[in-house]
Backbone as CSV, one residue per row, in Angstrom:
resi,resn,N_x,N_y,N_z,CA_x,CA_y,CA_z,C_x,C_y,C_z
1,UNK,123.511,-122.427,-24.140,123.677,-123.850,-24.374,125.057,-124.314,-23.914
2,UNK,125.972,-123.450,-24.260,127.527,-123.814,-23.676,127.470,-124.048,-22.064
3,UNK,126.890,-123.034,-21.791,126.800,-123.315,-20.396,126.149,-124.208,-19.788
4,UNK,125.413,-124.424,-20.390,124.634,-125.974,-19.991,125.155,-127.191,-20.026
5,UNK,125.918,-127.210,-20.614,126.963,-127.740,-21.217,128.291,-128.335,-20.176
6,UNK,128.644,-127.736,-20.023,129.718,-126.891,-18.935,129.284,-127.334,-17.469
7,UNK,127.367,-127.270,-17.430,127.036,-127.564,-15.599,126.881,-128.889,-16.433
8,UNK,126.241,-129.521,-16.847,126.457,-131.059,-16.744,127.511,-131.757,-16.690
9,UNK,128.783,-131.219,-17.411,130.282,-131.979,-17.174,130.610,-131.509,-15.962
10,UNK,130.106,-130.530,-15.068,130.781,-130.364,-13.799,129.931,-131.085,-13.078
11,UNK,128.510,-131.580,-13.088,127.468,-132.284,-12.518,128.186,-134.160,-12.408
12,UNK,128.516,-134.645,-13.362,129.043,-135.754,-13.659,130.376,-136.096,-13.270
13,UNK,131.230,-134.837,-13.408,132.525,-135.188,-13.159,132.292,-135.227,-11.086
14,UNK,131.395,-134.506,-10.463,131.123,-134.630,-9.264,130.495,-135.704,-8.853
15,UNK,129.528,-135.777,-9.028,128.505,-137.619,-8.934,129.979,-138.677,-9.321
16,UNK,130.724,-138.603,-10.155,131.917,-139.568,-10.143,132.709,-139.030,-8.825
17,UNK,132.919,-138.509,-8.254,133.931,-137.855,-7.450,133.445,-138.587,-6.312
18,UNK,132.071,-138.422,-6.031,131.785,-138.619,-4.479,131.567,-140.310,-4.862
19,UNK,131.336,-140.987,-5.802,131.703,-142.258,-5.783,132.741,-142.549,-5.521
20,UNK,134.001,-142.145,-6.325,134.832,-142.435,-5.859,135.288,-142.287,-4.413
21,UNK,135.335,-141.304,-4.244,135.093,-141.346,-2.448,134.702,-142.078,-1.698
22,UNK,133.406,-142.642,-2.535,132.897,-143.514,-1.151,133.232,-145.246,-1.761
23,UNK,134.542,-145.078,-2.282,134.857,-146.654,-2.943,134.554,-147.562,-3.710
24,UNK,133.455,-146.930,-4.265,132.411,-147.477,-4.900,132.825,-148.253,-6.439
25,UNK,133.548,-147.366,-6.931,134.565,-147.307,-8.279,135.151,-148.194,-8.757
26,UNK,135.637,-149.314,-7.377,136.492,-149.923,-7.500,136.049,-151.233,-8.015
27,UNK,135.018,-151.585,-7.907,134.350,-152.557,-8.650,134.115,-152.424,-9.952
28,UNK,134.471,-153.588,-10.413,134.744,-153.839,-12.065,133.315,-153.734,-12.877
29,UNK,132.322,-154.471,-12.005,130.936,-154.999,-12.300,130.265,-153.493,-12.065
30,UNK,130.455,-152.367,-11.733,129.896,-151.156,-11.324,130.343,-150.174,-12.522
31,UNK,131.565,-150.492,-12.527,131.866,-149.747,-13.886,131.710,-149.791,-15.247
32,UNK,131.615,-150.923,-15.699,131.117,-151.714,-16.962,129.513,-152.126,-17.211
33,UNK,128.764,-152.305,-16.041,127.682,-152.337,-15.820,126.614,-151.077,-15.583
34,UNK,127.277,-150.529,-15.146,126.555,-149.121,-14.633,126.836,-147.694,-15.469
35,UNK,128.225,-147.048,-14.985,128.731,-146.138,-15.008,128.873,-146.072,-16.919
36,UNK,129.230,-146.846,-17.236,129.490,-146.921,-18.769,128.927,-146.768,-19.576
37,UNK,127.637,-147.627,-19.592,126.659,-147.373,-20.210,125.717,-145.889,-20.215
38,UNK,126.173,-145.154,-18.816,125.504,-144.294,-18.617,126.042,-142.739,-19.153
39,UNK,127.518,-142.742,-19.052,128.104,-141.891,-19.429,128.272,-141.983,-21.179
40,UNK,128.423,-143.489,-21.988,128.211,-143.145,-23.232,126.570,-142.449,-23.323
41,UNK,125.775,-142.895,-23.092,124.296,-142.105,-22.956,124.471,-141.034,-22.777
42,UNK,124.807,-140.446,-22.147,125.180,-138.652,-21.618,126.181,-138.072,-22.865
43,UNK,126.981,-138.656,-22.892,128.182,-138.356,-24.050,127.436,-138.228,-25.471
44,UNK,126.913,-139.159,-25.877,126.045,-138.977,-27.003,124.879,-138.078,-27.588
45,UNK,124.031,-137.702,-25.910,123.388,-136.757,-26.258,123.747,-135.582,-25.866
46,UNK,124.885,-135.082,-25.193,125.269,-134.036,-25.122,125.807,-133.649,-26.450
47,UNK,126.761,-134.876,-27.338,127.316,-134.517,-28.145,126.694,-134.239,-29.756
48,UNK,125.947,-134.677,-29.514,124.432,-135.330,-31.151,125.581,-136.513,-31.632
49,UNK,126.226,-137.278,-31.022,126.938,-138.434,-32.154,127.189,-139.432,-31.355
50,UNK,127.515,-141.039,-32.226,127.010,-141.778,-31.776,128.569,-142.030,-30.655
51,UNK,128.584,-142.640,-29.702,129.812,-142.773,-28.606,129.679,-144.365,-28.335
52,UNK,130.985,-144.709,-28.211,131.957,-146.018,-27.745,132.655,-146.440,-26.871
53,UNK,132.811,-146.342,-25.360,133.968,-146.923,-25.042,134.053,-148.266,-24.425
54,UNK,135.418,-149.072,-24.743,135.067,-150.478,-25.013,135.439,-150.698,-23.345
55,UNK,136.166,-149.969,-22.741,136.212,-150.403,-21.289,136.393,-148.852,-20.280
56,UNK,136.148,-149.162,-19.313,136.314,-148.228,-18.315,136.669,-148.741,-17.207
57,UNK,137.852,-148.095,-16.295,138.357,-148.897,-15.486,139.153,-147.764,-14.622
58,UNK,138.806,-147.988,-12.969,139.822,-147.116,-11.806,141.236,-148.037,-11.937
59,UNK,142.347,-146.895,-12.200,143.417,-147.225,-12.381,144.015,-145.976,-11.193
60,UNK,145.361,-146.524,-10.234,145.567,-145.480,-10.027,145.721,-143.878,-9.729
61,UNK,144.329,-144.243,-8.931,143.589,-142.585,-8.507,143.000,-142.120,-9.828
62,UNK,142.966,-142.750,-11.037,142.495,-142.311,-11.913,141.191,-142.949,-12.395
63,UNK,140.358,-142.198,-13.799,139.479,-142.602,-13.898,140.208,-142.990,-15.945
64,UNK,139.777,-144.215,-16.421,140.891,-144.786,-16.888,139.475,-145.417,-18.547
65,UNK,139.424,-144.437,-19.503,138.785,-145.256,-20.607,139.387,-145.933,-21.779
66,UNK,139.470,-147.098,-22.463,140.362,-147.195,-23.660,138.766,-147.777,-25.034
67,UNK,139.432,-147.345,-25.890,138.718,-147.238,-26.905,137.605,-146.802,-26.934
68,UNK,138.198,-145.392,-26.934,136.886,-144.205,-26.741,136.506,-144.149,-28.628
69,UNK,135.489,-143.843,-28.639,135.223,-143.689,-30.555,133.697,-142.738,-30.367
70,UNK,134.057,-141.295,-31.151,132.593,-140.759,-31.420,132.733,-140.236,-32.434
71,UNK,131.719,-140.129,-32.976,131.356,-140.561,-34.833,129.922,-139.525,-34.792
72,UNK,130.382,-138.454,-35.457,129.303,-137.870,-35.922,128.950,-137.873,-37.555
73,UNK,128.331,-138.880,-38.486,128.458,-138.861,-39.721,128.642,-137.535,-40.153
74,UNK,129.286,-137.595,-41.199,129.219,-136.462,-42.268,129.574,-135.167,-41.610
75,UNK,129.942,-134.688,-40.489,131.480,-134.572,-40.049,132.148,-134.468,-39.251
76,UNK,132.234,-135.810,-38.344,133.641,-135.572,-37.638,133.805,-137.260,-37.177
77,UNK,134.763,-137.957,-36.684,135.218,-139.040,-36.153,136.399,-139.106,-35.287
78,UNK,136.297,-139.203,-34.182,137.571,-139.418,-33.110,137.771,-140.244,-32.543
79,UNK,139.205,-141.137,-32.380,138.985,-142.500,-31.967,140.312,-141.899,-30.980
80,UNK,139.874,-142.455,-30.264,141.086,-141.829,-28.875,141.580,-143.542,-28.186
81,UNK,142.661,-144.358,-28.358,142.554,-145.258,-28.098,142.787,-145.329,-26.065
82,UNK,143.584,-144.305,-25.453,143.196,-144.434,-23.787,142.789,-142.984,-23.044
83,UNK,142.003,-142.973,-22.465,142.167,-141.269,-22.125,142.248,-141.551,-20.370
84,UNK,142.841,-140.622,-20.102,142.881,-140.847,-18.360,142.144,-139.357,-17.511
85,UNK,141.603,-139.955,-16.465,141.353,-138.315,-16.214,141.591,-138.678,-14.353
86,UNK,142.226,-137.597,-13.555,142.457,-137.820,-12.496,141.473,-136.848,-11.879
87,UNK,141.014,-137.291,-10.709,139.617,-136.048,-10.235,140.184,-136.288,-8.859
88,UNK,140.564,-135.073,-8.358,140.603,-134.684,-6.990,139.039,-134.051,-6.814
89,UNK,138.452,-133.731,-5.799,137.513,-132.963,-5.022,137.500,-131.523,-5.222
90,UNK,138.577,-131.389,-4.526,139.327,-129.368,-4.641,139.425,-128.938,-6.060
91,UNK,139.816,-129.542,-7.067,139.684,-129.377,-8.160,138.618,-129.130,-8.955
92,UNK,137.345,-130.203,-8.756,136.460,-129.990,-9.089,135.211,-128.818,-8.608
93,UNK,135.697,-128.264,-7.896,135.002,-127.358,-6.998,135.676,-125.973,-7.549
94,UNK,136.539,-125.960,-7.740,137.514,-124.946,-8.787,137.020,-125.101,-10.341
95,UNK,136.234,-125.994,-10.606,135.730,-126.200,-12.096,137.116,-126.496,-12.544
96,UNK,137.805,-126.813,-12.424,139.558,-127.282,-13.056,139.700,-129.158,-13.277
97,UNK,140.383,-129.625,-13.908,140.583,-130.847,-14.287,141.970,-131.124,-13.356
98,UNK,141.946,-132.281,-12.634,143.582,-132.490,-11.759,144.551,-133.113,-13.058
99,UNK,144.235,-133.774,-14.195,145.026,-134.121,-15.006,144.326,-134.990,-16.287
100,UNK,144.213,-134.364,-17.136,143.737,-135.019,-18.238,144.689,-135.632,-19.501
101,UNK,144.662,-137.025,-19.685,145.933,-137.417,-20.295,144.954,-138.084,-22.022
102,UNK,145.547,-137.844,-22.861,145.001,-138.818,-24.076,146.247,-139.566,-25.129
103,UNK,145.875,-140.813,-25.052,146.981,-141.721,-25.851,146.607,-141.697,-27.442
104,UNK,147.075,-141.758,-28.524,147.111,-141.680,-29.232,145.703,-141.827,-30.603
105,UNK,145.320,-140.390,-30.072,144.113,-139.649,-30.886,143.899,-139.554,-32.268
106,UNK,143.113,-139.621,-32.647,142.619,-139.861,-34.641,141.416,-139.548,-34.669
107,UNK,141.524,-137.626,-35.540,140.588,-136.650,-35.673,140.287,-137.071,-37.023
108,UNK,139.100,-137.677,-37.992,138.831,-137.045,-39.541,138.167,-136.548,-39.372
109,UNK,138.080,-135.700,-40.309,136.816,-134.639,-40.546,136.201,-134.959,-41.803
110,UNK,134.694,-135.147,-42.158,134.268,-135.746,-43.179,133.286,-134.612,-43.689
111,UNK,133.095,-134.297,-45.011,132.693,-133.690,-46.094,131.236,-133.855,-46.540
């Protein structure tokens, strides 16, 4: 299951890659419309809990979410208010991350 796991985040983080590549990204209406909705969908059922993010946006060679929130009742909640992730090509082909950044994260754990 981990590994399954593991090929779908390398499956996704690639399908984003070659978009980006082909410029596609850069549209506001593609990312909020499309890409967003699709990756909380993926995020949620990969994760069993429910997922949030209030925007997604190409920033600076990066791939750019703020108010990420996933909520698994009864136990866990993480509200990550920006996370950044930079995707080179070569990297992803290495299964490696070019730079993963998170702004100020809030783990509970619930009982």
């Amino acid at each position: 299951m981990l590994r399954s796991g593991r090929l779908r985040i390398l499956v996704l983080l690639f399908l984003t890659a070659v978009l980006l590549a082909a410029g596609l990204l850069r549209s506001a209406n593609l990312l909020e419309d499309h890409l967003r909705p699709r990756l909380v969908d993926w995020a949620a059922s990969a994760l069993g809990a429910e997922v949030r993010i209030a925007r997604l946006d190409w920033q600076r060679g990066a791939l750019e979410a703020e108010g990420l929130w996933l909520d698994q009742p009864g136990f866990y909640r993480l509200e990550i208010h920006r996370l950044r992730l930079e995707l080179r090509l070569r990297d992803l082909w290495q299964r490696r991350l070019t730079a993963l950044e998170i702004t100020s994260p809030v783990l509970r754990f619930e009982a």
